[in-house]
C-alpha positions as CSV (number, residue, x, y, z in Angstrom):
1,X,17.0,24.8,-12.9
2,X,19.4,22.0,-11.5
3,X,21.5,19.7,-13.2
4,X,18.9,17.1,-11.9
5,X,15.4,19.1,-12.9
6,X,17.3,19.2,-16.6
7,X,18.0,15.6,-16.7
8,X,14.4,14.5,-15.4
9,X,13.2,16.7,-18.6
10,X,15.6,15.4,-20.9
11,X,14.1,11.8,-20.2
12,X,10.7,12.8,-20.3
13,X,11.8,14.2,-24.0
14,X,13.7,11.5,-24.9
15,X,10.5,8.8,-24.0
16,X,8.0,11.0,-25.6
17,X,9.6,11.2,-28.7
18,X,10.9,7.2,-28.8
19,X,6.7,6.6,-28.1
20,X,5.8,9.0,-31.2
21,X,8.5,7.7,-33.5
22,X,7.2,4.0,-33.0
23,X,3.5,5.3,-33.7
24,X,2.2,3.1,-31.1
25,X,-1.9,2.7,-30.8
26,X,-3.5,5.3,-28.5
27,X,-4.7,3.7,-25.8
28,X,-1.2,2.0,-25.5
29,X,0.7,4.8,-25.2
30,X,0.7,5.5,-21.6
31,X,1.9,1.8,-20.9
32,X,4.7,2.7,-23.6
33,X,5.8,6.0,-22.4
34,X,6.3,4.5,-18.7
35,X,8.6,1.4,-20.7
36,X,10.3,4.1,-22.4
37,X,11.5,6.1,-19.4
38,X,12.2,2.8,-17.6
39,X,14.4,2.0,-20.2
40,X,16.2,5.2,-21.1
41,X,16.9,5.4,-17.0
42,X,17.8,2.3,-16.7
43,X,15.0,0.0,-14.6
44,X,15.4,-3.5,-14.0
45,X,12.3,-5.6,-15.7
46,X,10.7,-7.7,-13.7
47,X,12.0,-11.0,-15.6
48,X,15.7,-9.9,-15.2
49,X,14.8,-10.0,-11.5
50,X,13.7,-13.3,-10.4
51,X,11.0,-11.2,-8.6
52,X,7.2,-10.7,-8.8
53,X,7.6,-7.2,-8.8
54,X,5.4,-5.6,-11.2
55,X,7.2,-1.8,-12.9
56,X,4.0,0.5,-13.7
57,X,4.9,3.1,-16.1
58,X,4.8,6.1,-14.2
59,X,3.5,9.1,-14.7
60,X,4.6,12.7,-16.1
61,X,4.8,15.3,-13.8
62,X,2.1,16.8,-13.2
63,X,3.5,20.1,-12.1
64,X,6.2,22.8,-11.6
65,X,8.2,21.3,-8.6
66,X,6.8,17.5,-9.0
67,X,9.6,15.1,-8.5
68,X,10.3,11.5,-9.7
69,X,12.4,10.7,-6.7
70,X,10.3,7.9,-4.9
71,X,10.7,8.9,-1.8
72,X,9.8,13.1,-2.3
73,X,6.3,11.7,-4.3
74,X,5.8,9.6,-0.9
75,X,6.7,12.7,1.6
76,X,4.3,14.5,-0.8
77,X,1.5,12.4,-0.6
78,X,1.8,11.7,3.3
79,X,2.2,15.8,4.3
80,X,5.4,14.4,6.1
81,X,9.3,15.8,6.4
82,X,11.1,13.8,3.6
83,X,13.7,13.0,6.7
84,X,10.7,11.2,8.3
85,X,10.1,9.2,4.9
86,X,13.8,7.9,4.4
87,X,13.9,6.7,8.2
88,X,10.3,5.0,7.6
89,X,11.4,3.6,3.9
90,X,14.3,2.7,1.2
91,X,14.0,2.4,-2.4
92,X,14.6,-0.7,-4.0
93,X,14.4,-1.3,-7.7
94,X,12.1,1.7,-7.7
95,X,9.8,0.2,-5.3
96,X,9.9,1.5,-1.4
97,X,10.2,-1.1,1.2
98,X,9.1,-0.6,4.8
99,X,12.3,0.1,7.3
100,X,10.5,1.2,10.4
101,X,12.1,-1.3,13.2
102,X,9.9,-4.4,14.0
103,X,9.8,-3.1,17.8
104,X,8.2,0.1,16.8
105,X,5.1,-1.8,15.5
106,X,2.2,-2.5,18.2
107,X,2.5,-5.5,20.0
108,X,-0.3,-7.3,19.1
109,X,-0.5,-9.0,15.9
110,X,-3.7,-7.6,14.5
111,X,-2.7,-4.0,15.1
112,X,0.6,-4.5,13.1
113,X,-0.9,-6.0,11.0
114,X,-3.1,-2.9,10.0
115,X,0.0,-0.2,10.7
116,X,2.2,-2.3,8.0
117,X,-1.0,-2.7,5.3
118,X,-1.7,0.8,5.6
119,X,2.1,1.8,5.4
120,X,3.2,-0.3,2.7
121,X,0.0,0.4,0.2
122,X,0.4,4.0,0.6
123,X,3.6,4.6,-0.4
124,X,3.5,1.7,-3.2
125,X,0.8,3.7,-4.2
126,X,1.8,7.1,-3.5
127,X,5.8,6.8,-5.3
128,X,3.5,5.3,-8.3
129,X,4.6,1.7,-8.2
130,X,0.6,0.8,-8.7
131,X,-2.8,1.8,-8.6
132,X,-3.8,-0.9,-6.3
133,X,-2.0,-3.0,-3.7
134,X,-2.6,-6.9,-3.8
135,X,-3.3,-8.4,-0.3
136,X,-0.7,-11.0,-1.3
137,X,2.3,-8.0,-1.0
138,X,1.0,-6.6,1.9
139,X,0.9,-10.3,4.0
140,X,4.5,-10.7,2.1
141,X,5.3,-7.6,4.2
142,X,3.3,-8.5,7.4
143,X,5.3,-12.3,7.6
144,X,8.7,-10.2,6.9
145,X,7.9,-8.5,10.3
146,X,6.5,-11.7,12.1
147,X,3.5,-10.4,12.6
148,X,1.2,-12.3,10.0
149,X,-1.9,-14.5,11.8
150,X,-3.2,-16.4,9.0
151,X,-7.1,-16.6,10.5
152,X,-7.4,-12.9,11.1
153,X,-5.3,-11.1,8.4
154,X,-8.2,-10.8,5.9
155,X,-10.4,-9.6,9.1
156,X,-7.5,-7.0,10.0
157,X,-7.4,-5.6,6.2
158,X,-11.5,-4.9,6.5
159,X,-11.3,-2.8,9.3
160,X,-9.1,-0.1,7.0
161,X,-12.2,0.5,5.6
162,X,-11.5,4.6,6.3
163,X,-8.2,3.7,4.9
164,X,-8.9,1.7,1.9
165,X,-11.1,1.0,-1.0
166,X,-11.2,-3.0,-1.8
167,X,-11.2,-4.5,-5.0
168,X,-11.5,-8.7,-5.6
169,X,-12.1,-11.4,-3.1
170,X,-9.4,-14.1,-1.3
171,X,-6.2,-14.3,-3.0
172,X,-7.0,-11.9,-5.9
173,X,-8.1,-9.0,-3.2
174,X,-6.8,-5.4,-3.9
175,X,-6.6,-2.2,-1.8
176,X,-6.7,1.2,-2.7
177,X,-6.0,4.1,-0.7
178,X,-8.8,6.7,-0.3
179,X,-7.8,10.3,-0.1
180,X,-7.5,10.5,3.9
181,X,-5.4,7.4,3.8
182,X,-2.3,9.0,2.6
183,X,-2.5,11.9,5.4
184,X,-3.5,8.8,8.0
185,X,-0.4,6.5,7.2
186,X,2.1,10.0,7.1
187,X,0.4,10.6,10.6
188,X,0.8,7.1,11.4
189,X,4.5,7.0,10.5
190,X,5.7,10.1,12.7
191,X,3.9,8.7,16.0
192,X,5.6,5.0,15.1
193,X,8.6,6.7,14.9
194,X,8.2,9.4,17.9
195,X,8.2,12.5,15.4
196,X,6.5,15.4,16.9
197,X,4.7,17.4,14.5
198,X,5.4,21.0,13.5
């Protein structure tokens, strides 16, 4: 066992025992377990931040072999090389933010518009940030790359529909990734960024 496995154990201890000593109701316990280790590792909230960013307890491992490490749950969850993932992402405040170069993307603005949704839910999703991905973050992420077109967006989310399951209506719309969508957006990510599969 490495120095790291150990340390990822310890914490799990450590939050598991802080949640039993404070006897906290049942079906709160989950919520309190993922605060615990947030606070035992040292996670920003999100009021310290100045950010919307919401921290989602995360979840024990499941697992001999499961990792913590953001970026290993996405490789995981996308079948793809963890080299492939750190070019495609970086971690920031726990939460992975899409890297791939703006002139990687497809050219027109409804196609990018897709390739960024579908990359950005799935690994939010897949390195346990949340459940389900507001529309709002992934149109945050589409006008970072310059590609947001206010009248179609909504239109260009829809046709994920192999991708995605939706949630809400307008502003308070959700996506969740079905169980092909995390293979798609691993596929996805290896032909944006020229990786030939092996």
């Amino acid at each position: 066992m490495t120095h790291r496995e150990t340390r990822i154990e310890q914490i799990l201890r450590e939050a598991a025992a802080a949640v039993a000593a404070a006897d906290v109701p049942e079906d709160l316990r989950s919520v309190a377990f993922g605060k615990a280790v947030d606070l035992i590792v040292g996670v920003p909230t999100a009021s310290g931040t100045g950010t919307k960013v919401e921290q989602r307890p995360r979840r024990e491992p499941q697992k001999a072999g499961s990792s913590s490490d953001p970026l290993e749950m996405i490789s995981g969850k996308f079948e793809t090389q963890i080299e492939v993932i750190d070019e495609a992402f970086e971690i920031e405040d726990g939460v992975p933010q899409l890297t791939i170069p703006r002139s990687k993307l497809a050219n027109a603005k409804n196609a990018a518009t897709k390739q960024v949704a579908l990359l950005v839910a799935a690994a939010r999703q897949a390195a346990d940030v949340e459940d389900w991905t507001e529309s709002t973050t992934i149109r945050e992420s589409v006008e970072r790359y310059g590609k947001y077109n206010r009248p179609n967006f909504a239109a260009a989310i829809s046709e994920l529909e192999d991708d995605f399951s939706f949630s809400g209506k307008g502003q308070s719309r959700r996506v969740k990734l079905r169980r092909d969508g995390f293979k798609n957006a691993g596929t996805l990510v290896k032909q944006l960024l020229g990786k030939s599969e092996k």
